[in-house]
C-alpha positions in Angstrom: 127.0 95.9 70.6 127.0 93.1 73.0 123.9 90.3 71.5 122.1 91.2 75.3 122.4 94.7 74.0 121.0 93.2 70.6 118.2 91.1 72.3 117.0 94.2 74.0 117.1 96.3 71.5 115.0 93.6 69.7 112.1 93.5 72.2 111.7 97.0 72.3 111.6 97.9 69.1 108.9 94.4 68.7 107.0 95.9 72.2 106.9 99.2 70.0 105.9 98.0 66.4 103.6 95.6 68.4 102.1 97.1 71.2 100.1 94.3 73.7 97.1 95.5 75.5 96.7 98.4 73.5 93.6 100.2 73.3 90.7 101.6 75.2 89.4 99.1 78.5 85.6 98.5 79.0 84.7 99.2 82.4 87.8 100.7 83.7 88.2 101.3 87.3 90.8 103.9 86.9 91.8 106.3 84.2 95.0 108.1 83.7 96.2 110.8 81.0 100.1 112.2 81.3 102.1 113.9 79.5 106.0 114.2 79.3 105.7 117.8 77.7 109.7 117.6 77.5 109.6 115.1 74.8 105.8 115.1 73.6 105.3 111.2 74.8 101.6 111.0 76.3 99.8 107.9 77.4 95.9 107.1 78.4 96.6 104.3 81.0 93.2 102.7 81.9 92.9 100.1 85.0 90.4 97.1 86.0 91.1 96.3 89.1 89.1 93.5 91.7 89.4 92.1 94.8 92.7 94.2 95.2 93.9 92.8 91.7 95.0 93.7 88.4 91.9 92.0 86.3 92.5 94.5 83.2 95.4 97.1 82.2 95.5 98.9 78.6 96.9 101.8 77.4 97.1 104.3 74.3 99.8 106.5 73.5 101.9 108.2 71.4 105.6 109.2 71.3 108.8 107.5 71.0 109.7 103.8 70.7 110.7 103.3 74.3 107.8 104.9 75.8 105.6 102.3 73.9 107.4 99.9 74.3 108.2 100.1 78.1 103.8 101.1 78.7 103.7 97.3 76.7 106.2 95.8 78.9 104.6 97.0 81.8 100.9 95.7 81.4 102.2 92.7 80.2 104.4 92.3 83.8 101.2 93.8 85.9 98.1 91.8 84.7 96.8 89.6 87.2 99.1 91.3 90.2 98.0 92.3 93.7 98.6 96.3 93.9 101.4 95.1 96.5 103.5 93.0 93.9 102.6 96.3 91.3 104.2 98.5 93.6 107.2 96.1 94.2 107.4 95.9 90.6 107.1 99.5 90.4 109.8 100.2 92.5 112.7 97.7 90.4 111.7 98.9 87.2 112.4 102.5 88.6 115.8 101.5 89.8 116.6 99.5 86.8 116.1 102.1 84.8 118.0 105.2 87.0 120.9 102.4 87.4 120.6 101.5 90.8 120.2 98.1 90.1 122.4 96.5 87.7 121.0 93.0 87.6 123.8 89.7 87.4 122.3 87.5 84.3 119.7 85.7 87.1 118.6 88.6 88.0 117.7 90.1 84.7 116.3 86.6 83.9 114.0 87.3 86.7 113.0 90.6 85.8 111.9 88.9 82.2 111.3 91.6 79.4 111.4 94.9 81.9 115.4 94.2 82.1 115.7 95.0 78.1 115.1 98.4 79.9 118.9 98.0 82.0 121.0 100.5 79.4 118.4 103.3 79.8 120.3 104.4 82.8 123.2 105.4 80.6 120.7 107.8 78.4 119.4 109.9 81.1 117.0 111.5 78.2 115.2 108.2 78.1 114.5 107.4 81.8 111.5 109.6 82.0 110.0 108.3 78.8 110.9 104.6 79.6 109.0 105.7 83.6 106.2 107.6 82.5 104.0 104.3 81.7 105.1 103.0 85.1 104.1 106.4 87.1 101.2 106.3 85.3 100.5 103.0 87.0 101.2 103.8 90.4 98.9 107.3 90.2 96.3 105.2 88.7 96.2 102.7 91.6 96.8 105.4 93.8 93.4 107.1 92.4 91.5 104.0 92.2 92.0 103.2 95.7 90.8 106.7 96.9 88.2 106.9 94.7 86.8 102.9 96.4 
């Protein structure tokens, strides 16, 4: 294993042991439960969002390490974004992760902890449970927005 491969593997597993924003959210403006019922991984994915930003993002869930991780990952990369740049972000995570991007070192130093996430591609098992946080997301704005 290459140490990239090692340093990923590291911050997943730490993402996963150590969940950030982790728990319920006080005055949520959007609420989301899903279920992968393939694998069992299911996340509550609660949203605070003003003036067309991301004030607030927590989640709960349970199932494997790179579910957890990757629902950590993602409200750590989201908090304090315009739904816009969410979206964007949205969108490379999801190609990341079904290899069509393969970012040059730059890239993936741009893309911060979501690019620990690049080898996923190869374990096509694992894409849905390293997306389902991230489609969880997108729904959620989607909802909040019609619901304002």
């Amino acid at each position: 294993m290459s140490d990239l491969q090692d340093l990923y593997q590291t911050i997943i597993l730490d993402h996963n042991r150590r969940p950030r924003n982790y728990g319920t959210l006080e005055g949520a403006t959007a609420r989301r439960h899903d279920r992968n019922p393939a694998c069992g991984d299911e996340i509550v994915l609660e949203l605070k969002v003003e003036n067309d930003l991301i004030a607030d993002v927590r989640f709960t869930s349970e199932g494997c390490a790179v579910s957890r991780a990757s629902a950590s990952i993602m409200t750590q990369t989201v908090k304090g974004k315009s739904r816009a740049e969410a979206e964007r972000l949205f969108g490379q995570f999801h190609e990341l992760v079904t290899g069509t991007l393969a970012p040059t070192p730059q890239e993936a130093r741009a893309l911060g902890e979501m690019a620990a996430f690049s080898g996923v591609s190869r374990f096509p098992i694992r894409v849905k449970c390293a997306s389902m946080a991230w489609h969880s997301l997108r729904n959620a704005m989607r909802e909040e927005t019609a619901g304002a």
